[in-house]
N, C-alpha and C positions, 0 to 999 in steps of 0.2 A: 585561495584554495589550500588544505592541507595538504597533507602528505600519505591519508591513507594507512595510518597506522593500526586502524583498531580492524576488524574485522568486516567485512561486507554488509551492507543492508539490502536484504530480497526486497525487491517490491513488485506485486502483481496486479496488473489491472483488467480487471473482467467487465461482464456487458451490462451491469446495473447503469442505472443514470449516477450521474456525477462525477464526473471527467473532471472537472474542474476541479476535485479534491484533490484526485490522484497526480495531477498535474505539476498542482502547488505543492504539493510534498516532493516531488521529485526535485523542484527548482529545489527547495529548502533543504535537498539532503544534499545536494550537489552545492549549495552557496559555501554549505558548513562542512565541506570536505569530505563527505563520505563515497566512499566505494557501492556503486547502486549495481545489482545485481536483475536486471529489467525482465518480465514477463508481461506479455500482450495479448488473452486471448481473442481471437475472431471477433465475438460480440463486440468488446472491448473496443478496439479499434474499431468497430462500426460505431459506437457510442462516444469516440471522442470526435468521428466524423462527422457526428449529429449535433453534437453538443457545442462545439469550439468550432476554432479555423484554421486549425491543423489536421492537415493531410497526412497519416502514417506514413511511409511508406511499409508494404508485405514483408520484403524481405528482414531476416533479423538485420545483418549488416549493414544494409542501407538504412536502419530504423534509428540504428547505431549510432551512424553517420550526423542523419539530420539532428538526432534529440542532442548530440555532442554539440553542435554547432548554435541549434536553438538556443540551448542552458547556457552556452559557454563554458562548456565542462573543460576538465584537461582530459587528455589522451587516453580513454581506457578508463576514465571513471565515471562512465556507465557501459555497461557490458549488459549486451540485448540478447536473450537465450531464446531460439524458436520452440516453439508448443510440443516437439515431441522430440527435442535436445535433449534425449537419456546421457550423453555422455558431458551435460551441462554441471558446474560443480555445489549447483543446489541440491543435485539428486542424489547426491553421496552422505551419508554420515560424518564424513573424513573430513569433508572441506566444507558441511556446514555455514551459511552465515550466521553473524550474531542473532539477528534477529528478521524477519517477513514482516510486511502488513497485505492484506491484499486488500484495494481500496479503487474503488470500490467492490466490494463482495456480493453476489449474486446467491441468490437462495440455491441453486444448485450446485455452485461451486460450496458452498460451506455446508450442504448435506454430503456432496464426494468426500470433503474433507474430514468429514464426522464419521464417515462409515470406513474411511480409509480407503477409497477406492483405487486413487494414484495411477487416474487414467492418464494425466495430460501432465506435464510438466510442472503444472504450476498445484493441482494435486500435489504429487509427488514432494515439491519441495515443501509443501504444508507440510506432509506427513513428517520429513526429515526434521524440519524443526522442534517437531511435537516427540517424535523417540528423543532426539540428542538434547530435551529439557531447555531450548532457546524458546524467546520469547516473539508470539505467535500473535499478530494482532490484526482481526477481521473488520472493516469498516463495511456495515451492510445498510443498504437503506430505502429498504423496502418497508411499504407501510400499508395496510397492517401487519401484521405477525400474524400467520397459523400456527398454530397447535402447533404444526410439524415443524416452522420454524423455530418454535422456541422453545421445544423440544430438541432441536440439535443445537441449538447454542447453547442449553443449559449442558448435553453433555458436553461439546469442546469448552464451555469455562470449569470445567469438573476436571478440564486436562489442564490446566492451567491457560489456557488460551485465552486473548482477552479481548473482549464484546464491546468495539466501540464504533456505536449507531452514530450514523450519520445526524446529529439532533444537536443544531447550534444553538448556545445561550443568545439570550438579547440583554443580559443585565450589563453588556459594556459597551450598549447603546449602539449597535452596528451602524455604518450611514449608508453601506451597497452591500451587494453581493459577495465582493471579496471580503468583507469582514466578517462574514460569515463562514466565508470557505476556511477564512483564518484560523478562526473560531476554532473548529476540528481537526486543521492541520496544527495546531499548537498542541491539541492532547494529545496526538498521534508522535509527536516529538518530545514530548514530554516522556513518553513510556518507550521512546528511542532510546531516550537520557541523551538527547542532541540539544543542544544550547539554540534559543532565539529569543528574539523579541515579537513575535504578533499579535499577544493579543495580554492586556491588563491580566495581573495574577488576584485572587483574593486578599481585599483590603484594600486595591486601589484605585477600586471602582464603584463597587456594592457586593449585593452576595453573590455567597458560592453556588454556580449552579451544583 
């Protein structure tokens, strides 16, 4: 484990399918020592109840609790904020994290976030990363795309925000599921700038998707 030196990383998990993304990144930001800053919407947690075999628990605290113990985090390096935790320190300017992903991203969550709505917490801390110029990264993966969806992702990548679908390569010959989950938790750490090894880089496999 490190030490927590750099700055916190948001991570938000809302009610699309693919729990299993958001999951694996959170092991992988906790293996590589970072400070994870936790939101859980409703859906969200009904969608990793459908999807895995992890039972949340509601409360922030207790969520706290289990996902510390799950990951084998240290002490406070993951911190569970509840959905309408205004005095959480995502919602400030001041304390800011380096960086969000909200993963996976739900078409309504990333039109609140386009319009600036900043109903819910995890709104809200979108919006703070997007004023204070940190790096903002939505995993959505809905399929297809309406108009209206990409329509609002073309204006959030106008903010700098940045647009990464759920859409794994096969060119480094996946053999299950998880190499594929890899697959996308590898670009997602990549544009963390979090060091790993999951998945072959270009040239040492075939091409670039």
């Amino acid at each position: 484990m490190g030490t927590h030196a750099r700055q916190p990383v948001a991570l938000a998990i809302t009610g699309a399918s693919g729990a299993h993304y958001a999951l694996r990144l959170l092991e992988c930001l906790v293996e590589a020592g970072e400070q994870v800053q936790l939101m859980v919407s409703e859906p969200g947690q009904i969608v990793i109840a459908m999807e895995t075999d992890i039972k949340l628990p509601g409360r922030p605290a207790e969520m706290q609790r289990f996902l510390t113990e799950y990951f084998a985090a240290d002490e406070d390096q993951i911190r569970v904020f509840g959905r309408k935790e205004w005095t959480a320190p995502v919602a400030s300017g001041s304390s800011a994290p380096r960086a969000m992903v909200v993963c996976p991203c739900t078409m309504g969550t990333l039109a609140a976030i386009a319009c600036g709505a900043s109903s819910s917490l995890i709104e809200r801390a979108a919006d703070v990363v997007l004023k204070e110029r940190r790096r903002l990264i939505l995993v959505p993966r809905e399929t297809p795309f309406s108009e209206i969806h990409l329509e609002n992702m073309l204006r959030l990548a106008r903010m700098g925000a940045v647009m990464l679908a759920a859409n794994p390569g096969f060119y480094h010959r996946p053999e299950g599921i998880e190499d594929l989950v890899d697959f996308i938790v590898a670009r997602i750490l990549d544009h963390l700038e979090v060091p790993h090894t999951l998945s072959s880089r270009w040239g040492e496999t075939g091409p670039l998707d």
